[in-house]
Backbone atoms as SQL, in Angstrom:
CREATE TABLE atoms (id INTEGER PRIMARY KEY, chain TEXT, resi INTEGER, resn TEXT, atom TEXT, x REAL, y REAL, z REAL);
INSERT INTO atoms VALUES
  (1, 'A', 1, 'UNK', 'N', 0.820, -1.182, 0.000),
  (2, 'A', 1, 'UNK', 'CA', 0.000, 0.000, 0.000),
  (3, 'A', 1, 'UNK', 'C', 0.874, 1.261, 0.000),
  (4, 'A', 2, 'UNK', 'N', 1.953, 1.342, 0.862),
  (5, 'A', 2, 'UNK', 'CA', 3.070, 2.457, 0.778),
  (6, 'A', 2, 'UNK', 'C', 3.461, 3.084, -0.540),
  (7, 'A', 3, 'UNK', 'N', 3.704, 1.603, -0.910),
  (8, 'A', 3, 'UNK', 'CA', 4.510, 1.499, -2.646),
  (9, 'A', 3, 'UNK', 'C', 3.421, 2.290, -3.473),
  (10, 'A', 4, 'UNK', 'N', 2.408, 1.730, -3.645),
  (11, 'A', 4, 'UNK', 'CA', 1.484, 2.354, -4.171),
  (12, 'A', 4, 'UNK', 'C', 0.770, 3.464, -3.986),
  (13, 'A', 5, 'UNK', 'N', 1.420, 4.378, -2.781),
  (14, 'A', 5, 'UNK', 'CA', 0.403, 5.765, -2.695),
  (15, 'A', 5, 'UNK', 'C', 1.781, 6.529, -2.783),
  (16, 'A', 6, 'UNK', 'N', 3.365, 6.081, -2.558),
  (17, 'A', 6, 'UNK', 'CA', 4.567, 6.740, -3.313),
  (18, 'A', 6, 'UNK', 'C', 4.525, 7.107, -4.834),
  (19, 'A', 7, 'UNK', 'N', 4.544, 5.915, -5.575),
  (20, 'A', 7, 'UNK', 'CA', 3.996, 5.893, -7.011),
  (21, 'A', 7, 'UNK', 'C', 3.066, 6.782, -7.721),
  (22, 'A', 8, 'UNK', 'N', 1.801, 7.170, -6.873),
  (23, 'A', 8, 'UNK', 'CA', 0.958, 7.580, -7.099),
  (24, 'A', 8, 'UNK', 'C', 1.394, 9.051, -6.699),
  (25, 'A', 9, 'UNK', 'N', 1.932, 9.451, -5.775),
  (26, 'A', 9, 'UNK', 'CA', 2.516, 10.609, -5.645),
  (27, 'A', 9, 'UNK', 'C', 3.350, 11.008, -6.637),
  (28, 'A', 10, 'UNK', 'N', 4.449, 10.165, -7.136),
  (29, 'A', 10, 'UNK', 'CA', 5.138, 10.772, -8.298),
  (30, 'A', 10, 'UNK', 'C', 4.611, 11.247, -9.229),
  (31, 'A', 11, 'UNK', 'N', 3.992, 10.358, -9.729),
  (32, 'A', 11, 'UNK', 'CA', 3.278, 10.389, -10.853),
  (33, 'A', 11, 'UNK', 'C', 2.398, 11.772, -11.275),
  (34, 'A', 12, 'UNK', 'N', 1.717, 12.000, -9.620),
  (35, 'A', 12, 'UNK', 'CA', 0.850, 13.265, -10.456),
  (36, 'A', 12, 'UNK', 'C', 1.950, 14.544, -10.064),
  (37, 'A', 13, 'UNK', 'N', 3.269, 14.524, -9.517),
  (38, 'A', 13, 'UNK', 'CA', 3.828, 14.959, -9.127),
  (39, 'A', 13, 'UNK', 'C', 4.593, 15.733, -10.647),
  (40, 'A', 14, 'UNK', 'N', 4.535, 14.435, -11.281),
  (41, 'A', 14, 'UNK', 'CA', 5.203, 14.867, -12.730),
  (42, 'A', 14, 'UNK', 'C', 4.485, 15.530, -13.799),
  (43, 'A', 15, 'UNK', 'N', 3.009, 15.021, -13.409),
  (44, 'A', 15, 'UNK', 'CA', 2.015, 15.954, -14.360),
  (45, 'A', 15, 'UNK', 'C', 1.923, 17.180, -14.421),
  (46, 'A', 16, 'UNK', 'N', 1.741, 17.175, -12.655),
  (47, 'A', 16, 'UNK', 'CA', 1.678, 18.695, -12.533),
  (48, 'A', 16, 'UNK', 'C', 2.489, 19.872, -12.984),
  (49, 'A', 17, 'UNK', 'N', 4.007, 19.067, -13.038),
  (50, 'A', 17, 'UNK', 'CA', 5.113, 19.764, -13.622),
  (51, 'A', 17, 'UNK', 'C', 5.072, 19.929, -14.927),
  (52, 'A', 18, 'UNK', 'N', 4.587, 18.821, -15.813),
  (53, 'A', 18, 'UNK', 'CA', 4.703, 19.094, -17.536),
  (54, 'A', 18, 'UNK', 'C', 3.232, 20.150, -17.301),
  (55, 'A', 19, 'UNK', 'N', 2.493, 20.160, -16.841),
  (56, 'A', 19, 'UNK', 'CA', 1.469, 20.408, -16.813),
  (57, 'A', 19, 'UNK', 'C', 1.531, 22.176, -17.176),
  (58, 'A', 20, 'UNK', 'N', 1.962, 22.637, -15.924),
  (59, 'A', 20, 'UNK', 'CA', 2.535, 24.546, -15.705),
  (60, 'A', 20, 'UNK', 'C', 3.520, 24.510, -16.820),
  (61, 'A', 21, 'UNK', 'N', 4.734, 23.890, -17.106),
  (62, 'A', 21, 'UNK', 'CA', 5.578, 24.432, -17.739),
  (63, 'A', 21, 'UNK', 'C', 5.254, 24.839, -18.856),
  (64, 'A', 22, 'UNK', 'N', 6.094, 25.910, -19.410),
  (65, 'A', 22, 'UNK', 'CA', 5.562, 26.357, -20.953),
  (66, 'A', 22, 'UNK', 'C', 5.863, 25.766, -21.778),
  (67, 'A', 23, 'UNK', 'N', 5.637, 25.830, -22.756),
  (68, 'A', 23, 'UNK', 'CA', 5.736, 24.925, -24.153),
  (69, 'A', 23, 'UNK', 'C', 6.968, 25.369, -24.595),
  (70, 'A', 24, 'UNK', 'N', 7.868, 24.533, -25.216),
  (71, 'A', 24, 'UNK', 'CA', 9.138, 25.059, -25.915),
  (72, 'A', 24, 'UNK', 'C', 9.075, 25.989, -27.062),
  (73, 'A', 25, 'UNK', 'N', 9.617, 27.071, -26.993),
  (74, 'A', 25, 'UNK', 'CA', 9.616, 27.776, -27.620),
  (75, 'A', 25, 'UNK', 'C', 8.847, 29.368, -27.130),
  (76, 'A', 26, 'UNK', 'N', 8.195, 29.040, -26.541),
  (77, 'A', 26, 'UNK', 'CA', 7.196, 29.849, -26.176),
  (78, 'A', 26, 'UNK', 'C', 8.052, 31.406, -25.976),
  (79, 'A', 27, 'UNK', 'N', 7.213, 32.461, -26.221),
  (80, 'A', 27, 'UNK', 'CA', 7.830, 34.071, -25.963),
  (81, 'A', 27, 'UNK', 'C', 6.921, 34.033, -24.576),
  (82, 'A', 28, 'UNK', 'N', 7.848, 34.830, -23.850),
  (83, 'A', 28, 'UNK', 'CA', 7.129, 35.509, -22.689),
  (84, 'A', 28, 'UNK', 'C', 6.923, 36.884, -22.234),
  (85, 'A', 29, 'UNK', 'N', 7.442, 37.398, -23.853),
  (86, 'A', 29, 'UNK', 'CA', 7.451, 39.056, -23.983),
  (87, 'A', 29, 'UNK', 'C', 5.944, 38.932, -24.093),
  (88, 'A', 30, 'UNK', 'N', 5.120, 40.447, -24.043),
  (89, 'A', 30, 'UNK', 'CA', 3.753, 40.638, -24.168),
  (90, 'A', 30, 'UNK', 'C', 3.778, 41.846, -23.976),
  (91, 'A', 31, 'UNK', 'N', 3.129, 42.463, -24.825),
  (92, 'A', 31, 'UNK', 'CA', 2.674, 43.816, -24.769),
  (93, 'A', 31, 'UNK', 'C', 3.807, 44.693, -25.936),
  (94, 'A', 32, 'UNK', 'N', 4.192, 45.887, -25.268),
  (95, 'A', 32, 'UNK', 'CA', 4.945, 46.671, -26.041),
  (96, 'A', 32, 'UNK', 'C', 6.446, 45.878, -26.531),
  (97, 'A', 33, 'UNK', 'N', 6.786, 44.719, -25.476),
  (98, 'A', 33, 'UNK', 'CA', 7.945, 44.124, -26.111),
  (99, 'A', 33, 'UNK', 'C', 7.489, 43.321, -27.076),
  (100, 'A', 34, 'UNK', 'N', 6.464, 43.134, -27.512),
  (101, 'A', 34, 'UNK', 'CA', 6.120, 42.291, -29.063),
  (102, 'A', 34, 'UNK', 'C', 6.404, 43.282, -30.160),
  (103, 'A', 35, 'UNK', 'N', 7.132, 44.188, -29.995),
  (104, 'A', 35, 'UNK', 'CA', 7.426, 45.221, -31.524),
  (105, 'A', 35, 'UNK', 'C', 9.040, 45.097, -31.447),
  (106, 'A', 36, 'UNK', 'N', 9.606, 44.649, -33.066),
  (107, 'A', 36, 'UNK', 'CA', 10.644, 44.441, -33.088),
  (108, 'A', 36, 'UNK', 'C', 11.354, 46.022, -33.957),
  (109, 'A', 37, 'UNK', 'N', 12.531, 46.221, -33.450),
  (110, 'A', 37, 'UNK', 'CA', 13.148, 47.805, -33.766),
  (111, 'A', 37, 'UNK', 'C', 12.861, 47.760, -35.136),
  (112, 'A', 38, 'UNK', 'N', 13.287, 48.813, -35.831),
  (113, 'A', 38, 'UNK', 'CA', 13.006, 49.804, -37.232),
  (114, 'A', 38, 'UNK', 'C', 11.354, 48.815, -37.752),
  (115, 'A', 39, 'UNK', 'N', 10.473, 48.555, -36.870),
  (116, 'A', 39, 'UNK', 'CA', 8.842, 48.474, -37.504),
  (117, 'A', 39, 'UNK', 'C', 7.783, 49.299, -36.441),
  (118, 'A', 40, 'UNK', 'N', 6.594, 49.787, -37.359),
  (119, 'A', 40, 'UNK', 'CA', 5.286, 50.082, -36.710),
  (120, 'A', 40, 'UNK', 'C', 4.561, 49.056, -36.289),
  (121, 'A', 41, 'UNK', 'N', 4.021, 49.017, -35.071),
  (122, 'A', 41, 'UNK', 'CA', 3.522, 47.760, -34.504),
  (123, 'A', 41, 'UNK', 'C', 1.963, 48.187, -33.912),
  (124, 'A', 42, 'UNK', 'N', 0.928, 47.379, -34.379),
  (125, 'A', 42, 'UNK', 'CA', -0.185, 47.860, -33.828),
  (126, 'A', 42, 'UNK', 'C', -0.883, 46.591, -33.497),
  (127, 'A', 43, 'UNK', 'N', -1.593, 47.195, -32.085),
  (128, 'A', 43, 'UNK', 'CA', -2.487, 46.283, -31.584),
  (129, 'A', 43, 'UNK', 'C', -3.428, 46.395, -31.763),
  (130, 'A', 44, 'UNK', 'N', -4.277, 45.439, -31.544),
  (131, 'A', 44, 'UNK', 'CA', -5.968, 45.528, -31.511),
  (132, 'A', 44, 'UNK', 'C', -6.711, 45.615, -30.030),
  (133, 'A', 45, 'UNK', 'N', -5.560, 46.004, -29.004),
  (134, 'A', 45, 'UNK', 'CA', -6.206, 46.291, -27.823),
  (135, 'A', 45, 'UNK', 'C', -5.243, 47.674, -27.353),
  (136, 'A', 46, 'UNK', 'N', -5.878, 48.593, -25.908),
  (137, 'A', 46, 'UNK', 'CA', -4.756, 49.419, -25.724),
  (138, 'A', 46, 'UNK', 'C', -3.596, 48.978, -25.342),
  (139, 'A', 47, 'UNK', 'N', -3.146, 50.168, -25.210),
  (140, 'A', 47, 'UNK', 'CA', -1.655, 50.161, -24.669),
  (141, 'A', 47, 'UNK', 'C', -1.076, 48.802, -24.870),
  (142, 'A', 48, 'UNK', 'N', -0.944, 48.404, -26.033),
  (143, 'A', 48, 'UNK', 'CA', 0.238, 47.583, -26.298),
  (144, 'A', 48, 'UNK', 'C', -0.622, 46.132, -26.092),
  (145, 'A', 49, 'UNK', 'N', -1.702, 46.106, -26.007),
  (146, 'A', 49, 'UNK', 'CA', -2.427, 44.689, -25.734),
  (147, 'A', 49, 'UNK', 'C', -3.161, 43.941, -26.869),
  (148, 'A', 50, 'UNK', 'N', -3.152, 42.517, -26.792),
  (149, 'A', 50, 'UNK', 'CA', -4.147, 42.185, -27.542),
  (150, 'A', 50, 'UNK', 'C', -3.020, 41.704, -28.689),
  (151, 'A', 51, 'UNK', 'N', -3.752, 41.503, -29.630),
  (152, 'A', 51, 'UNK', 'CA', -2.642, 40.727, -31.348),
  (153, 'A', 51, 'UNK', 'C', -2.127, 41.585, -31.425),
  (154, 'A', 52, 'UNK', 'N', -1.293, 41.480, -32.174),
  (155, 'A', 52, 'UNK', 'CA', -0.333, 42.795, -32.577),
  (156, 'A', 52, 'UNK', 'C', -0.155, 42.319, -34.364),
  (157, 'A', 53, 'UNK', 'N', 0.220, 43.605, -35.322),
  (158, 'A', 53, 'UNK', 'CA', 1.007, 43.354, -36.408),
  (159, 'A', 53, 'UNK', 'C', 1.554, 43.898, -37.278),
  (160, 'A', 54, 'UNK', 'N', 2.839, 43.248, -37.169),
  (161, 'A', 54, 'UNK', 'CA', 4.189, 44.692, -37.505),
  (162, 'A', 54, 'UNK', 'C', 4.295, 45.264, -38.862),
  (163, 'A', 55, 'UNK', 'N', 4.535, 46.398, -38.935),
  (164, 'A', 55, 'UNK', 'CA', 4.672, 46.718, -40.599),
  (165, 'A', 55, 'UNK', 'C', 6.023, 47.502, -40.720),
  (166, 'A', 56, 'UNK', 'N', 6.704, 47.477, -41.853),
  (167, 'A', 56, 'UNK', 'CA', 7.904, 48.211, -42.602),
  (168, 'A', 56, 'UNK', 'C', 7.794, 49.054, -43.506),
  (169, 'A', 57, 'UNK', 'N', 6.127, 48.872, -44.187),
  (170, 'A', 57, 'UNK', 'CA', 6.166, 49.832, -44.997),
  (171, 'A', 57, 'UNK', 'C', 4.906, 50.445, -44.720),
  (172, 'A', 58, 'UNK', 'N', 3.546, 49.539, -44.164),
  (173, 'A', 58, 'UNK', 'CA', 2.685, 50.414, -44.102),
  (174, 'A', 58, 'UNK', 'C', 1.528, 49.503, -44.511),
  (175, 'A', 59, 'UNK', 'N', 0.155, 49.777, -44.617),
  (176, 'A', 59, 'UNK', 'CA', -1.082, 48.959, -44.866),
  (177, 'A', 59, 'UNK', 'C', -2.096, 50.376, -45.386),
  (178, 'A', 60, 'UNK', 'N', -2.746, 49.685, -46.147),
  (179, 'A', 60, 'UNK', 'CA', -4.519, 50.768, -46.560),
  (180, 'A', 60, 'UNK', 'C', -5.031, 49.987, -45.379),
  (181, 'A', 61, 'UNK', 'N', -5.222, 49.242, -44.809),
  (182, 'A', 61, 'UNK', 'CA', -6.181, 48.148, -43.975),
  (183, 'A', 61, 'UNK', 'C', -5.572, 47.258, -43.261),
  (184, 'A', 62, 'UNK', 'N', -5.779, 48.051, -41.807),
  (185, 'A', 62, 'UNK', 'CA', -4.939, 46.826, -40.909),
  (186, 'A', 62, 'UNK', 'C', -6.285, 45.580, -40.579),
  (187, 'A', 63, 'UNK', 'N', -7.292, 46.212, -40.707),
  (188, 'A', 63, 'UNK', 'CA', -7.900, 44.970, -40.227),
  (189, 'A', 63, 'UNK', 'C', -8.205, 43.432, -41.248),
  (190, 'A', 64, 'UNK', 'N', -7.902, 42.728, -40.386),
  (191, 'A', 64, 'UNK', 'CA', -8.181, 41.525, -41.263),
  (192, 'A', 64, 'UNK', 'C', -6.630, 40.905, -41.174),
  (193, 'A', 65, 'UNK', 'N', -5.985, 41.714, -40.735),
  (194, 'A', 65, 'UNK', 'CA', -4.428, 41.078, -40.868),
  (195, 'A', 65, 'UNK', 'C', -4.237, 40.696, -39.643),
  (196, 'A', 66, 'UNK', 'N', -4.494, 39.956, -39.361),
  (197, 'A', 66, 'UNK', 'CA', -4.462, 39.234, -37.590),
  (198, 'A', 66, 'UNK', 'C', -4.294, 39.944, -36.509),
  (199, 'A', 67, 'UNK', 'N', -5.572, 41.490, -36.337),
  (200, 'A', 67, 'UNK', 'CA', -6.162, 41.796, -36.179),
  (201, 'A', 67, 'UNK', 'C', -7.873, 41.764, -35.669),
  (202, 'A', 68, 'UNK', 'N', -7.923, 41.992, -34.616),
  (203, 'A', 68, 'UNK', 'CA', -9.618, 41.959, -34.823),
  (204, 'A', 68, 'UNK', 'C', -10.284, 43.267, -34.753),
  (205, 'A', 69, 'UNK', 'N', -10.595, 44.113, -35.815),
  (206, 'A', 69, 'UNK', 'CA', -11.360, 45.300, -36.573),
  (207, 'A', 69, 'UNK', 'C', -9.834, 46.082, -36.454),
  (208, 'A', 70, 'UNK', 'N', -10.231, 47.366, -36.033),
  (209, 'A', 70, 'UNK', 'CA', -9.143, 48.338, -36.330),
  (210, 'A', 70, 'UNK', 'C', -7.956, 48.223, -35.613),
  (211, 'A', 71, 'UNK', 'N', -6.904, 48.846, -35.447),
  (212, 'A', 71, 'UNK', 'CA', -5.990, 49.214, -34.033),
  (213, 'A', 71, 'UNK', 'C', -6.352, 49.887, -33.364),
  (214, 'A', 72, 'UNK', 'N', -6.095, 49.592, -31.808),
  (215, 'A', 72, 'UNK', 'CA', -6.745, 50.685, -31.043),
  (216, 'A', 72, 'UNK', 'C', -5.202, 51.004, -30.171),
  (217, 'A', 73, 'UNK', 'N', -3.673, 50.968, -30.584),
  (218, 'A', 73, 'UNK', 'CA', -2.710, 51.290, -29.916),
  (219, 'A', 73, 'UNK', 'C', -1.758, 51.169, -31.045),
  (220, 'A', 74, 'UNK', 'N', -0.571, 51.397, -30.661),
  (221, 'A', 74, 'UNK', 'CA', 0.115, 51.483, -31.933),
  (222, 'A', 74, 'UNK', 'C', 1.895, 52.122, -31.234),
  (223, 'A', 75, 'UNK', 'N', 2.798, 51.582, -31.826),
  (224, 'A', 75, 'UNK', 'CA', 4.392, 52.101, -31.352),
  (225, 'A', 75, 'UNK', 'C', 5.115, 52.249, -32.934),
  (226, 'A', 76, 'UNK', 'N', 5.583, 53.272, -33.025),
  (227, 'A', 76, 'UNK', 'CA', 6.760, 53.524, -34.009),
  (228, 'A', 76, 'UNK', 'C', 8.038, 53.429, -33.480),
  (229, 'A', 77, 'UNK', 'N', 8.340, 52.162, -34.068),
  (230, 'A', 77, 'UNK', 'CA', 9.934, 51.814, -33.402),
  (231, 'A', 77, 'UNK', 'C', 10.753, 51.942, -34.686),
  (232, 'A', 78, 'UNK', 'N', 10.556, 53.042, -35.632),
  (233, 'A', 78, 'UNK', 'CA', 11.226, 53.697, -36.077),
  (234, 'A', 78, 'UNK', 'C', 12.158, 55.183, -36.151),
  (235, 'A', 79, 'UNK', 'N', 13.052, 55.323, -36.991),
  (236, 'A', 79, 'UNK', 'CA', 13.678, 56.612, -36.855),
  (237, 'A', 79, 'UNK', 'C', 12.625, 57.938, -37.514),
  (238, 'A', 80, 'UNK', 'N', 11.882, 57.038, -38.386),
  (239, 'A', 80, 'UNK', 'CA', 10.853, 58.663, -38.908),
  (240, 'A', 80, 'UNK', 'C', 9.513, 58.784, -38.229),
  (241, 'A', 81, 'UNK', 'N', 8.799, 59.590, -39.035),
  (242, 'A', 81, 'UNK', 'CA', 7.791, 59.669, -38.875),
  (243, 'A', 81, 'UNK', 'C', 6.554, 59.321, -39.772),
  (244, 'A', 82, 'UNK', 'N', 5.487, 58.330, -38.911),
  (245, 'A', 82, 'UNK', 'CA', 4.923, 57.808, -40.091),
  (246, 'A', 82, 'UNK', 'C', 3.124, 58.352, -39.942),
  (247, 'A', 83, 'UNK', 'N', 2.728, 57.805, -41.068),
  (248, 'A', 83, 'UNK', 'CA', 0.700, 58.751, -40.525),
  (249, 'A', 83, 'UNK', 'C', -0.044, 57.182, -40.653),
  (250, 'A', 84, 'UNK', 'N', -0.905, 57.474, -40.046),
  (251, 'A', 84, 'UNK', 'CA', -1.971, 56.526, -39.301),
  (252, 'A', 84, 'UNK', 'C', -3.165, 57.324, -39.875),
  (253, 'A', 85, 'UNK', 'N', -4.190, 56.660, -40.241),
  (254, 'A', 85, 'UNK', 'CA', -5.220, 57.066, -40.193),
  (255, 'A', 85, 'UNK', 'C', -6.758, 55.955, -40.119),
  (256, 'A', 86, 'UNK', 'N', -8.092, 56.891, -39.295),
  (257, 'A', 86, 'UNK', 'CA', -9.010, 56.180, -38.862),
  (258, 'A', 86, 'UNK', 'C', -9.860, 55.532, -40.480),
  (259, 'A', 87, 'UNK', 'N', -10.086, 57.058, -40.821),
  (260, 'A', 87, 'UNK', 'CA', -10.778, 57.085, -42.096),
  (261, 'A', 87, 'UNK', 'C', -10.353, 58.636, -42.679),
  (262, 'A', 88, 'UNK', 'N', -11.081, 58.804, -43.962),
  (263, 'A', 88, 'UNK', 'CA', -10.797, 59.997, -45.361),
  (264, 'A', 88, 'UNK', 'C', -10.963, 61.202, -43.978),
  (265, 'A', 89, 'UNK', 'N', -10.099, 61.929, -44.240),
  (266, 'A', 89, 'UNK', 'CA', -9.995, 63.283, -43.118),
  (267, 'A', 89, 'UNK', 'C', -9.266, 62.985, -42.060),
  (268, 'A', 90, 'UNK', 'N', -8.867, 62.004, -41.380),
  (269, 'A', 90, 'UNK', 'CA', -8.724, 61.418, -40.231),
  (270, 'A', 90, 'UNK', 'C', -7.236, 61.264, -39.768),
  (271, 'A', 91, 'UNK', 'N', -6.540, 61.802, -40.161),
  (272, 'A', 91, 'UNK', 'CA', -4.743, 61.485, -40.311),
  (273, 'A', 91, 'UNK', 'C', -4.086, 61.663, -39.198),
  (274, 'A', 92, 'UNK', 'N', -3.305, 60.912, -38.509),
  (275, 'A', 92, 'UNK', 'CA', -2.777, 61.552, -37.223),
  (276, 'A', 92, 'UNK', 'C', -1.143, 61.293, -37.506),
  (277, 'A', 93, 'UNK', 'N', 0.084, 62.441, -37.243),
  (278, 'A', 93, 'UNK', 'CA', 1.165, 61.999, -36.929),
  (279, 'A', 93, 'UNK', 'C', 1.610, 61.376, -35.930),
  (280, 'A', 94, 'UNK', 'N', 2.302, 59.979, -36.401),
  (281, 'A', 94, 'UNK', 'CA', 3.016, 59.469, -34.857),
  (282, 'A', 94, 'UNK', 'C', 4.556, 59.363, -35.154),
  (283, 'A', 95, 'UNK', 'N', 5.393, 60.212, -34.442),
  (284, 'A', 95, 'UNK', 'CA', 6.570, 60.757, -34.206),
  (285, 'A', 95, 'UNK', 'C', 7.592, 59.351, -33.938),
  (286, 'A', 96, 'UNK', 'N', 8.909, 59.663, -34.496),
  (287, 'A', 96, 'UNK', 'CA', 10.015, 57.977, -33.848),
  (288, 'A', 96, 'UNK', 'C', 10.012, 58.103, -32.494),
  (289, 'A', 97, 'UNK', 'N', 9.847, 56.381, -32.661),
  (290, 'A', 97, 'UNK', 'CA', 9.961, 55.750, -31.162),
  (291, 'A', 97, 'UNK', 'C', 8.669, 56.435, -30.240),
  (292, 'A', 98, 'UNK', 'N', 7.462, 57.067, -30.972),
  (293, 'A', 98, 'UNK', 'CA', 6.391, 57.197, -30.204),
  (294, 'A', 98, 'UNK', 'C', 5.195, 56.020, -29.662),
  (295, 'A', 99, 'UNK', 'N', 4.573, 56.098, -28.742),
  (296, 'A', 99, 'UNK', 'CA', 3.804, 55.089, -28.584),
  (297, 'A', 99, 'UNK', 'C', 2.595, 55.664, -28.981),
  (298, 'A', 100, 'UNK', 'N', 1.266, 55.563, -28.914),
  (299, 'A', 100, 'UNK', 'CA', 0.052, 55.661, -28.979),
  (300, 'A', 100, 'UNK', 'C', -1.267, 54.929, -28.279),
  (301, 'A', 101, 'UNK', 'N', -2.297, 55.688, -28.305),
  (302, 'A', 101, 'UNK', 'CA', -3.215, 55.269, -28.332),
  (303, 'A', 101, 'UNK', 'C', -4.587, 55.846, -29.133),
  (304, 'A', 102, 'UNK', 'N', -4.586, 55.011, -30.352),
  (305, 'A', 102, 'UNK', 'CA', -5.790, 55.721, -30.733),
  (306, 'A', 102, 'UNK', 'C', -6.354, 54.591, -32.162),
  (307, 'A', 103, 'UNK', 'N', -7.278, 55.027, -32.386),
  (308, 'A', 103, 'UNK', 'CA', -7.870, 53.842, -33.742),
  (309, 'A', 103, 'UNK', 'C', -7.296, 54.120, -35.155),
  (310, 'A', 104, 'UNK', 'N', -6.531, 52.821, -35.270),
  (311, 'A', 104, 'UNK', 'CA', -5.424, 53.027, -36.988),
  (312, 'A', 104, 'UNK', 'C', -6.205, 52.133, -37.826),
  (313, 'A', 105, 'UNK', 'N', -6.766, 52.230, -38.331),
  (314, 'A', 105, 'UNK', 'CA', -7.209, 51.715, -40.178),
  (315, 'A', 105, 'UNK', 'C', -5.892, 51.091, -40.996),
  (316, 'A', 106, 'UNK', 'N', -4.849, 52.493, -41.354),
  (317, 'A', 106, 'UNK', 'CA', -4.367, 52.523, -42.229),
  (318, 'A', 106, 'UNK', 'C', -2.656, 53.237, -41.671),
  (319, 'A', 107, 'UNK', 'N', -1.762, 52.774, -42.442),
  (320, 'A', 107, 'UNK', 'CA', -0.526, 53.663, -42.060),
  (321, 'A', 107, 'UNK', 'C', 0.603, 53.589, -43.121),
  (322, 'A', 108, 'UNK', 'N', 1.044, 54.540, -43.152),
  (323, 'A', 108, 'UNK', 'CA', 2.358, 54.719, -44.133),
  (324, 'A', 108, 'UNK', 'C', 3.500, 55.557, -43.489),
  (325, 'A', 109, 'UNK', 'N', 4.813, 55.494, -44.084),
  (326, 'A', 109, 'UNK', 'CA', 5.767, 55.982, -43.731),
  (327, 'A', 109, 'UNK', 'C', 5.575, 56.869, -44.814),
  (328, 'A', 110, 'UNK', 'N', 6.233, 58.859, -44.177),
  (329, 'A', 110, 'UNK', 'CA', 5.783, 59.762, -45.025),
  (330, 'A', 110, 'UNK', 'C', 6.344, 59.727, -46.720),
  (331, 'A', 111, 'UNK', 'N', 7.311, 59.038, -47.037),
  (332, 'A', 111, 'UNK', 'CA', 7.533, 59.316, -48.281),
  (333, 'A', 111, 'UNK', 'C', 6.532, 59.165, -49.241),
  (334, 'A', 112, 'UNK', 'N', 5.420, 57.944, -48.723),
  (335, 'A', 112, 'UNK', 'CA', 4.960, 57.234, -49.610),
  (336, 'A', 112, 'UNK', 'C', 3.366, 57.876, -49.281),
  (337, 'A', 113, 'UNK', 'N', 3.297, 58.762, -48.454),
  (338, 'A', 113, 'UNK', 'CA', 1.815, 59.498, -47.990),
  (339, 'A', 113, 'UNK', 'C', 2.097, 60.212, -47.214),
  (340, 'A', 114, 'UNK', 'N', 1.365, 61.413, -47.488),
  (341, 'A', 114, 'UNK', 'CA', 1.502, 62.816, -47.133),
  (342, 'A', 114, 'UNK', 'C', 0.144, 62.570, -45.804),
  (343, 'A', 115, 'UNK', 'N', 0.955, 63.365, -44.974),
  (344, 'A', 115, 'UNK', 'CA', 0.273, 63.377, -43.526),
  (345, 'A', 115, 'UNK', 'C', 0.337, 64.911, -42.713),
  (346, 'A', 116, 'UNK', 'N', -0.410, 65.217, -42.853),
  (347, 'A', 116, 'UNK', 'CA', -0.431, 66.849, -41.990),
  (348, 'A', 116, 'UNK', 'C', 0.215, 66.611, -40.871),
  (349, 'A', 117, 'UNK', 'N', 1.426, 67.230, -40.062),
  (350, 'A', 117, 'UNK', 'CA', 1.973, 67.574, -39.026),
  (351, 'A', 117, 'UNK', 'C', 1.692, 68.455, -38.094);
């Protein structure tokens, strides 16, 4: 009976352990450390929460890109300055290495779209 309630101790002893541990590979960054340097990174939740997805050059339409609807946060972990916008009229500058919070549709780096400052 000893033998068998030792055994039985290991055992879930070991589950419990594969059980918590993380999966190989796994990131344990989250949030604003999910943006990798020289890209725009936007979430679909605030401040840095929620999916994220990085761009280099820019999107007409972030949603649908693993995304759920618009961005509602956003980091330029670039050296320029790039424009965001909700909809037609709607343009906002976000400055290098700025963070944000606000609803992005769409974004370009200025060469390629003109953005009121």
């Amino acid at each position: 009976m000893l033998v068998h309630l030792r055994l039985t101790s290991i055992v879930l002893a070991t589950a419990a352990a594969f059980l918590t541990a993380p999966p190989a590979g796994a990131v344990a960054a989250a949030g604003w450390d999910n943006c990798p340097v020289n890209h725009f990174c936007v979430w679909d939740g605030l401040d840095g929460t929620g999916r994220v997805a990085h761009y280099t050059n820019g999107s007409n339409n972030v949603t649908g890109q693993g995304l759920r609807g618009l961005g509602k946060s956003g980091w330029n972990r670039t050296q320029s300055s790039w424009c965001t916008w909700k909809g037609t009229g709607e343009q906002t500058a976000v400055g290098a290495n700025q963070r944000v919070n606000l609803d992005i549709r769409g974004l370009r780096r200025p060469h390629t779209w003109a953005c009121p400052i």
